[in-house]
Each structure stands twice: as structure tokens, then as C-alpha cells.
MDAnalysis code that builds the backbone (N, CA, C; Angstrom):
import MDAnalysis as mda
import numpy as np

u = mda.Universe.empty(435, n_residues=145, atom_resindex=np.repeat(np.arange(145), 3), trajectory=True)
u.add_TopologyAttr("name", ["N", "CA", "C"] * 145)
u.add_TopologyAttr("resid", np.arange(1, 146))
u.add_TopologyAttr("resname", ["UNK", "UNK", "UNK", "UNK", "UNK", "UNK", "UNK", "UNK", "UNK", "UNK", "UNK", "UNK", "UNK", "UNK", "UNK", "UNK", "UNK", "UNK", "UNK", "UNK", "UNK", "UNK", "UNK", "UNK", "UNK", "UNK", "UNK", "UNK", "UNK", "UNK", "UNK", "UNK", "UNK", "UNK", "UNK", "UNK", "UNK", "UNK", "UNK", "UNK", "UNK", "UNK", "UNK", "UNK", "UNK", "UNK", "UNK", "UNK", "UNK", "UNK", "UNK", "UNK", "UNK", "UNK", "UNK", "UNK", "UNK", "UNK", "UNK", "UNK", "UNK", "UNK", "UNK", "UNK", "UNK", "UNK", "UNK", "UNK", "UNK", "UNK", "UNK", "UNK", "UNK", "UNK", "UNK", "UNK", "UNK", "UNK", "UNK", "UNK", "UNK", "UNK", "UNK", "UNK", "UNK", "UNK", "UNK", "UNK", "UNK", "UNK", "UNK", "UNK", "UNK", "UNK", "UNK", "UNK", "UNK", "UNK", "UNK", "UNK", "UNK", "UNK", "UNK", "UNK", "UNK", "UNK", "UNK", "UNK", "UNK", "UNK", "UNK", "UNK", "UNK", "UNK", "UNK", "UNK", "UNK", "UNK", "UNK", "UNK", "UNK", "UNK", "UNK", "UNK", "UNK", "UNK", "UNK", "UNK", "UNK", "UNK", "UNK", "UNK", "UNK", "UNK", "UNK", "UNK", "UNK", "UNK", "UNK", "UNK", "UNK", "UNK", "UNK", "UNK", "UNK"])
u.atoms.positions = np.array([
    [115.978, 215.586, -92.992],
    [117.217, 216.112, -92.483],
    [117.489, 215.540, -91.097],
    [118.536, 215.061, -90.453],
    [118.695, 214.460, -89.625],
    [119.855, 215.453, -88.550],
    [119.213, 215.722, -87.720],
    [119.647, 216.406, -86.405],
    [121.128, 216.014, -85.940],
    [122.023, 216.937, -86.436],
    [123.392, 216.796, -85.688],
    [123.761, 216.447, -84.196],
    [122.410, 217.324, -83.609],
    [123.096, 217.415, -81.991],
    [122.291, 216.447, -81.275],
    [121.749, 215.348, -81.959],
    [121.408, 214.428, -81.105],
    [122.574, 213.011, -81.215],
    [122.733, 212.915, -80.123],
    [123.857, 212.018, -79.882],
    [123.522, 210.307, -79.965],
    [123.628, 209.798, -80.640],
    [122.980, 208.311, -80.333],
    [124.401, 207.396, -79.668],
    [123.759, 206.468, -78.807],
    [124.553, 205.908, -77.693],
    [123.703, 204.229, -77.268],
    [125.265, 203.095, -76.956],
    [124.481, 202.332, -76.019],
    [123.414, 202.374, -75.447],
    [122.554, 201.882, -74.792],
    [121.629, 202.133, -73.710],
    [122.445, 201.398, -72.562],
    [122.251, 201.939, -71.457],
    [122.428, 202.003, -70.176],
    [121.549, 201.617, -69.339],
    [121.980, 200.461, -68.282],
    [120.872, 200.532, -67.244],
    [119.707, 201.334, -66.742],
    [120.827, 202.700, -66.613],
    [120.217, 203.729, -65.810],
    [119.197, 204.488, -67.032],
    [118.778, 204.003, -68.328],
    [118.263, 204.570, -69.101],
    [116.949, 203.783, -68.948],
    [116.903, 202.875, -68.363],
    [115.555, 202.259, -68.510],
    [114.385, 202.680, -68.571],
    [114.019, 203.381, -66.926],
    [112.796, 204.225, -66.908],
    [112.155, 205.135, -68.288],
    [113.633, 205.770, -68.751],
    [113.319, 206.753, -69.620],
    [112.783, 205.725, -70.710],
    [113.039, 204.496, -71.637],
    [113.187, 204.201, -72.678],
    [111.609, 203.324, -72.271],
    [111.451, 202.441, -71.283],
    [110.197, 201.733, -71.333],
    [109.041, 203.250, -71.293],
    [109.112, 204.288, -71.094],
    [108.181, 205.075, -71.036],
    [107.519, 205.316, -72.324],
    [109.445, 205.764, -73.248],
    [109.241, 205.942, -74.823],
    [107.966, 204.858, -75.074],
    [108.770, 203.847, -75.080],
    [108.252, 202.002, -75.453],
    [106.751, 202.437, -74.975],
    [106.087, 203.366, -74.129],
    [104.421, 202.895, -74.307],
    [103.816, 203.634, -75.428],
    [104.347, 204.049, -76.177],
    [103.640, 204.751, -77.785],
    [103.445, 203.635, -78.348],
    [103.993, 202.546, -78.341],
    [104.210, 201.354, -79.336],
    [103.731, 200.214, -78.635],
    [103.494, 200.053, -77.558],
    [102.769, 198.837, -76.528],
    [102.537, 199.257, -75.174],
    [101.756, 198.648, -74.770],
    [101.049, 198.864, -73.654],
    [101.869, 198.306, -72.750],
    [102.701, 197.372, -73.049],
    [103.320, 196.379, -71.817],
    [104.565, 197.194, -71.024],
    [104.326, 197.158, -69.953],
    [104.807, 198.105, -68.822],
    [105.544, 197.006, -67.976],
    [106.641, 196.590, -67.935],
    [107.319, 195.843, -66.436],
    [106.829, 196.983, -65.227],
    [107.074, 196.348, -64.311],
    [107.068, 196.877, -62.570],
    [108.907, 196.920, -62.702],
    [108.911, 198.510, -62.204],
    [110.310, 198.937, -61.845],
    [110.934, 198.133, -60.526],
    [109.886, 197.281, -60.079],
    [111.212, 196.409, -59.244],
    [112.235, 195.139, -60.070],
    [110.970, 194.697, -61.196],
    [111.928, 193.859, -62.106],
    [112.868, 194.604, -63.321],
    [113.565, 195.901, -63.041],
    [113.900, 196.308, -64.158],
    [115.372, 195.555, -63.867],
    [115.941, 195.228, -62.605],
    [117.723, 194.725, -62.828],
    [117.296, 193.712, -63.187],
    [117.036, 192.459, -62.764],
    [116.186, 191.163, -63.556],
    [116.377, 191.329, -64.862],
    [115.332, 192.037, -65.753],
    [115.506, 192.686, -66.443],
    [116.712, 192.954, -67.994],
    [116.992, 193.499, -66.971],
    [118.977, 194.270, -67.597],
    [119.764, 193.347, -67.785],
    [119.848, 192.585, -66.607],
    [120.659, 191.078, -66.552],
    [120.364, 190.235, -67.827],
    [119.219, 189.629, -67.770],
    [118.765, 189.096, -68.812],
    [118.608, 189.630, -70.287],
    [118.322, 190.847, -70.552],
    [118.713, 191.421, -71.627],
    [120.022, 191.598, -72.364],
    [120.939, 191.954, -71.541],
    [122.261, 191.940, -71.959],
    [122.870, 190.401, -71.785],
    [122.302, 189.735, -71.495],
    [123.320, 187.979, -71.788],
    [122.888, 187.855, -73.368],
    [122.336, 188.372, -73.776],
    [121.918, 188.384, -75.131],
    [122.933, 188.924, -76.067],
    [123.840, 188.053, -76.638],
    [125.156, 188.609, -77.145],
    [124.830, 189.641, -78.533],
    [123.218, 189.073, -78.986],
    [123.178, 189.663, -80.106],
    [122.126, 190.335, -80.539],
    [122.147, 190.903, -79.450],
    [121.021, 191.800, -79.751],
    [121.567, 193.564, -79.018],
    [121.735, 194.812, -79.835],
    [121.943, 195.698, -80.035],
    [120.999, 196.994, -79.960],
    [121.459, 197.550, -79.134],
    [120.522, 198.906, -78.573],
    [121.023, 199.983, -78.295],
    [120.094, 201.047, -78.951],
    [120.774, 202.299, -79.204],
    [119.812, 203.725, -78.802],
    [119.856, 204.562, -77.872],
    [119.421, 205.754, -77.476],
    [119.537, 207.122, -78.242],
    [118.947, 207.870, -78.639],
    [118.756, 208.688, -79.381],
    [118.712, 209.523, -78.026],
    [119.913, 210.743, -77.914],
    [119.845, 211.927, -76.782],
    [119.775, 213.290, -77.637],
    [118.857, 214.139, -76.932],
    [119.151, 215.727, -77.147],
    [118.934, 215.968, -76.151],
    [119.945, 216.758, -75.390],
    [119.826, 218.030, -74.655],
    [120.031, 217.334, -72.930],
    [120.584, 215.790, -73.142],
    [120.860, 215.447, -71.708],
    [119.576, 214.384, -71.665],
    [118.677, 214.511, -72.747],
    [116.947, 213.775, -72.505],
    [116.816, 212.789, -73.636],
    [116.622, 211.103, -73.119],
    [116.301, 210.516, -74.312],
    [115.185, 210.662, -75.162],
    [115.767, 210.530, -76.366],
    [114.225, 210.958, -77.030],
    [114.141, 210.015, -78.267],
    [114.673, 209.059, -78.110],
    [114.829, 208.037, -79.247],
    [115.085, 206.685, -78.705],
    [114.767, 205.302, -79.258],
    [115.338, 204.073, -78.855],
    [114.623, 203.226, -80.308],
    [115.707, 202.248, -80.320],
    [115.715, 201.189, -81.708],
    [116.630, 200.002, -81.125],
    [116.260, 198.996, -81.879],
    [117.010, 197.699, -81.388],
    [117.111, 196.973, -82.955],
    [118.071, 196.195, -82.746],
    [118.795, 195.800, -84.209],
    [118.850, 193.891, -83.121],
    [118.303, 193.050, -83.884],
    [118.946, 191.354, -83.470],
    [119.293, 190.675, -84.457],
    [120.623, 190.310, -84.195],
    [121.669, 189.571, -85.411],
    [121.075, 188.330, -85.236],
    [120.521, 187.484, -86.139],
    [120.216, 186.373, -86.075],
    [121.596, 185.644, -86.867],
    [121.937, 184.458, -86.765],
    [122.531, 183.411, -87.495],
    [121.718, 182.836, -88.435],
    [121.996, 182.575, -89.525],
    [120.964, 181.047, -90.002],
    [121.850, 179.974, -90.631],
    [121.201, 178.736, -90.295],
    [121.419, 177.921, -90.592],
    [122.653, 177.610, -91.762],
    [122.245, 178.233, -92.539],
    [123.077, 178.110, -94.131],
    [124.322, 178.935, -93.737],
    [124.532, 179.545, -92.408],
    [125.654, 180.327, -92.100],
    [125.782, 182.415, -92.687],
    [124.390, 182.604, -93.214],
    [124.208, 184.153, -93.245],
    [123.932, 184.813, -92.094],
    [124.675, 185.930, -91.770],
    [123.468, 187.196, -90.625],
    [122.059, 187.486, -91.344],
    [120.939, 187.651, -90.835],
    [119.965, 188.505, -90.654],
    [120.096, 189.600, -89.760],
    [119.673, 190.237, -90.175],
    [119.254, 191.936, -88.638],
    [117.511, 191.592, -88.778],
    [116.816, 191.749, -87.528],
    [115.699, 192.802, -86.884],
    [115.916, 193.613, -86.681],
    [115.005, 194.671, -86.719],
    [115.058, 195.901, -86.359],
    [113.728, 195.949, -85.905],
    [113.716, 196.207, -84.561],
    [112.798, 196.607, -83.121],
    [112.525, 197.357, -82.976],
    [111.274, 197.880, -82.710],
    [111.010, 199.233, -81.182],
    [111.824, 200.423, -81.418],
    [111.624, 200.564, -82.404],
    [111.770, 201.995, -83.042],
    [110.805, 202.964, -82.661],
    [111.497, 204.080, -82.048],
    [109.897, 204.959, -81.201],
    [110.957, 206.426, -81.009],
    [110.637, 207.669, -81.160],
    [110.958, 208.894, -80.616],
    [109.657, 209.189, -79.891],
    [110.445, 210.481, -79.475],
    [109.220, 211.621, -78.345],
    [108.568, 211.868, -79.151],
    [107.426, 211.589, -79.335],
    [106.507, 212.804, -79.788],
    [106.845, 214.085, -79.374],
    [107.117, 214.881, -78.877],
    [107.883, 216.397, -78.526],
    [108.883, 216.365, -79.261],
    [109.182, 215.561, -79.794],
    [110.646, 215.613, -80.665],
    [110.505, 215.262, -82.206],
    [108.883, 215.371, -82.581],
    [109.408, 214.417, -83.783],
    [110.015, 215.364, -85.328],
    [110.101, 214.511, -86.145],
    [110.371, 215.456, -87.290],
    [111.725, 216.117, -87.747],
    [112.468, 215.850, -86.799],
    [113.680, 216.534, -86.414],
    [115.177, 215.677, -86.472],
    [114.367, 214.195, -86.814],
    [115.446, 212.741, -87.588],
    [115.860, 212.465, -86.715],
    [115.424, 211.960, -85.026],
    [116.025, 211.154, -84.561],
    [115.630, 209.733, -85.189],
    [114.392, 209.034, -85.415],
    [114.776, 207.745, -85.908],
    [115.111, 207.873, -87.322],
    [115.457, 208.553, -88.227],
    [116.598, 208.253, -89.095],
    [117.714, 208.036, -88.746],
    [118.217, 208.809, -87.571],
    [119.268, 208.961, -86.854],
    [119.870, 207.055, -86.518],
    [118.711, 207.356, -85.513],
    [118.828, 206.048, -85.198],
    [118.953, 204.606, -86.105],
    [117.911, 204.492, -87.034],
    [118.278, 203.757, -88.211],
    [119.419, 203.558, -89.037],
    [119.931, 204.507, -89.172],
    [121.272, 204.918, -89.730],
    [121.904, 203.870, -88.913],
    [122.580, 203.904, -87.666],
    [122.623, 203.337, -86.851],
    [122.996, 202.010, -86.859],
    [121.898, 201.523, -86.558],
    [121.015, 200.035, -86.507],
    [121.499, 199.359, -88.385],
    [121.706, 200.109, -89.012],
    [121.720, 199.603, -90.339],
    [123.462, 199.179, -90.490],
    [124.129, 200.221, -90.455],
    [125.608, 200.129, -89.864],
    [126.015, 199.054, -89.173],
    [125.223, 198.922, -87.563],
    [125.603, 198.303, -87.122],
    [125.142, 196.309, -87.999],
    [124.037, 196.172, -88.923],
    [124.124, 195.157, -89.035],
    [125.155, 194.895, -90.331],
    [125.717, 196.207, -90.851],
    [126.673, 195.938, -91.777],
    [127.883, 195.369, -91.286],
    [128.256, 196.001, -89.909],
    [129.525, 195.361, -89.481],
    [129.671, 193.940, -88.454],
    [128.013, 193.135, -88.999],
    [128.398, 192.243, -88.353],
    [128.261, 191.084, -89.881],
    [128.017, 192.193, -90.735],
    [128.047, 191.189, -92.044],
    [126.763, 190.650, -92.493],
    [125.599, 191.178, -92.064],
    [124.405, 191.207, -92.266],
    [123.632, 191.078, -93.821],
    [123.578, 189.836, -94.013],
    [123.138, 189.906, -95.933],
    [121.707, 190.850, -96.551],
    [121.129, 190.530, -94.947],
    [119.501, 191.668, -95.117],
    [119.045, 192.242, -93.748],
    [118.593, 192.921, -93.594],
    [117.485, 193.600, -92.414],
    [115.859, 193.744, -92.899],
    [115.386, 192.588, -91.987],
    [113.842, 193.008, -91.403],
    [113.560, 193.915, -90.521],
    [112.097, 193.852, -90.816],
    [111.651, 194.574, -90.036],
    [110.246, 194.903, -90.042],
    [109.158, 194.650, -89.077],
    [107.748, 194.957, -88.989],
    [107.043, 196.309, -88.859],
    [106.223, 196.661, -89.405],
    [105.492, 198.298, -89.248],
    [104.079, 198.315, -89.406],
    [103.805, 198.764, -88.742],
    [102.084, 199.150, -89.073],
    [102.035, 199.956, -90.352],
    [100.554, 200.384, -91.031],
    [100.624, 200.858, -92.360],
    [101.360, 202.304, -92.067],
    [100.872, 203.031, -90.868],
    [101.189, 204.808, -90.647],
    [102.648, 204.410, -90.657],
    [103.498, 203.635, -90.749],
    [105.104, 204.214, -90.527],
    [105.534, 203.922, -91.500],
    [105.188, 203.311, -92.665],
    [105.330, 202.426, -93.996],
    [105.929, 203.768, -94.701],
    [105.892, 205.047, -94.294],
    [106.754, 206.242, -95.486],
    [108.188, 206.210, -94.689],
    [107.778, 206.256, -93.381],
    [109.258, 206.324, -92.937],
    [110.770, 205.565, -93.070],
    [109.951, 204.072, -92.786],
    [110.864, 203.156, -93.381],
    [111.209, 203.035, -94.718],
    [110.243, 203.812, -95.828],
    [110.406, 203.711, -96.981],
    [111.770, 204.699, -97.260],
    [111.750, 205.996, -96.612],
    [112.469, 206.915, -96.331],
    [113.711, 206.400, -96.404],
    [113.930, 205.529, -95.400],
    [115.016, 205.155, -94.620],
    [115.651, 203.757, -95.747],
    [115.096, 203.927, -97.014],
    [115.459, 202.775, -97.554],
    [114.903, 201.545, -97.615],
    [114.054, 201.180, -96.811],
    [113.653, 199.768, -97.144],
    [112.448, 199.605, -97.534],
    [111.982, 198.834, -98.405],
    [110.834, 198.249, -99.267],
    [110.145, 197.001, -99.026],
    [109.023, 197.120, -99.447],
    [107.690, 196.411, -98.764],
    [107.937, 195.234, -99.659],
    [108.642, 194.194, -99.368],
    [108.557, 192.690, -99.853],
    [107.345, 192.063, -99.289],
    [107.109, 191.634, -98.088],
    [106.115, 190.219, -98.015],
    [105.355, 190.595, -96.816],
    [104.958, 189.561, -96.134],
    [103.562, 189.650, -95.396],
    [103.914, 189.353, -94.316],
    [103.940, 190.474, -93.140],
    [103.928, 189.606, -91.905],
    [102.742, 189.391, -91.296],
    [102.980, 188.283, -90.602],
    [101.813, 187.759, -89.169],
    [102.642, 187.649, -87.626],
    [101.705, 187.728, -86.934],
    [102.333, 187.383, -85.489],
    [101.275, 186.455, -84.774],
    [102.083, 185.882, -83.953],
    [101.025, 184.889, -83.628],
    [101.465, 185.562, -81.236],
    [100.441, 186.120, -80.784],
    [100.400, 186.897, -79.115],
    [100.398, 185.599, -78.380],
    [101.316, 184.647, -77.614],
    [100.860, 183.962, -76.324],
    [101.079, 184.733, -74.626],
    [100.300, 183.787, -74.275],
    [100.078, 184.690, -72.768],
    [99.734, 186.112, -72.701],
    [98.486, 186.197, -73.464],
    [98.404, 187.576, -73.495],
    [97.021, 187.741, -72.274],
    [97.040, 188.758, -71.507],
    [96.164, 188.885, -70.509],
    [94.754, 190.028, -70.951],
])
């Protein structure tokens, strides 16, 4: 069941703090809050890449990212990113919420499919949310410290 009174929205500059905090359930990697305008700047020249805040109660408690790729042959692809709620919040459909979302939004850019990576524990959710376990990913970490 997916929660009426959470509002999903742009992200905002001023949302940062809140959303890289979310972001440490899912990675360890922490910027220094002096590079967060740096940051912002560089994130948003990114025409195609799409981000969305999950709010209840004035408090973010959700964030997901959707990237329209082009290809070659002239189709959209979507990613779908960094999908993370509060733990204090869970259960209660903000990232359905959010997915919902993110899925929409790659419909209206004409999107023929959406990826997307998960560890095995989230593999019901996304199943939830509609999408099915086709193929194999790998990642390959540089500059990792």
C-alpha cells in the first residue's frame, strides 16, 4: 500500500545534507559538505539524469534517481539509482512511491526499458514494483581507497 501523504518532489540543493545521509544505508561514500555546491553544479548540467525526494511530515525520507540514456540505434534506456528510504519509515511505500515515479518519468521520455541493479535482500521489492530478474550484473570499482 503506498502512503498518500508522502509527497514526492525534485530534489533541491538545500536537500542535500538530508539525502547523502539517506545515501549511507547503501554506501559508505560520504563527500565533505564543503564540496556539496561543486557538487550540485555538476550534477544538474546533467540534462538527463532525474531525481526525486520522497517527503513526510516536512522530513525526507526517500530518494531514487532515474538516467535516460540514448543509444546508438536511437532508443531511451532508464537507470534506476540509489533507491533508499528511512529506516524509521519503512513499510509504509515510500520507495514504491518513489518508483512509481521514476517509472513514469522514463515513460515520458519514451523509454523502451528500465534497468536496474539490486543486491539479493531487495530482489522482492523490485519484484513488487514490477520488474524481473533477466541477466547478470557485474561492476567493475576504480579509485577505490
Amino acid at each position: 500500500m503506498i502512503n498518500q501523504d508522502i509527497e514526492v518532489r525534485k530534489v533541491k540543493q538545500s536537500d542535500m545534507p538530508e539525502v547523502i545521509n539517506l545515501l549511507q544505508s547503501i554506501s559508505n561514500f560520504k563527500p565533505s559538505e564543503k564540496d556539496y555546491k561543486s557538487i550540485w553544479k555538476d550534477f544538474n548540467m546533467q540534462g538527463n539524469v532525474h531525481n526525486l525526494v520522497g517527503v513526510l511530515n516536512k522530513k525526507i525520507v526517500g530518494y531514487g534517481t532515474i538516467l535516460i540514456e540514448t543509444k546508438i540505434r536511437g532508443g531511451k534506456l532508464g537507470h534506476i539509482e540509489d533507491i533508499v528510504s528511512d529506516i524509521n519509515f519503512s513499510n509504509i511505500g515510500i520507495g514504491k512511491r518513489i518508483m512509481k515515479e521514476l517509472v513514469d518519468t522514463a515513460e515520458s521520455f519514451g523509454c523502451y526499458k528500465i534497468v536496474l541493479q539490486c543486491k539479493d535482500q531487495n530482489k522482492s521489492f523490485y519484484k513488487k514494483c514490477g520488474f524481473e530478474n533477466k541477466a547478470l550484473a557485474m561492476q567493475f570499482f576504480l579509485n577505490q581507497k
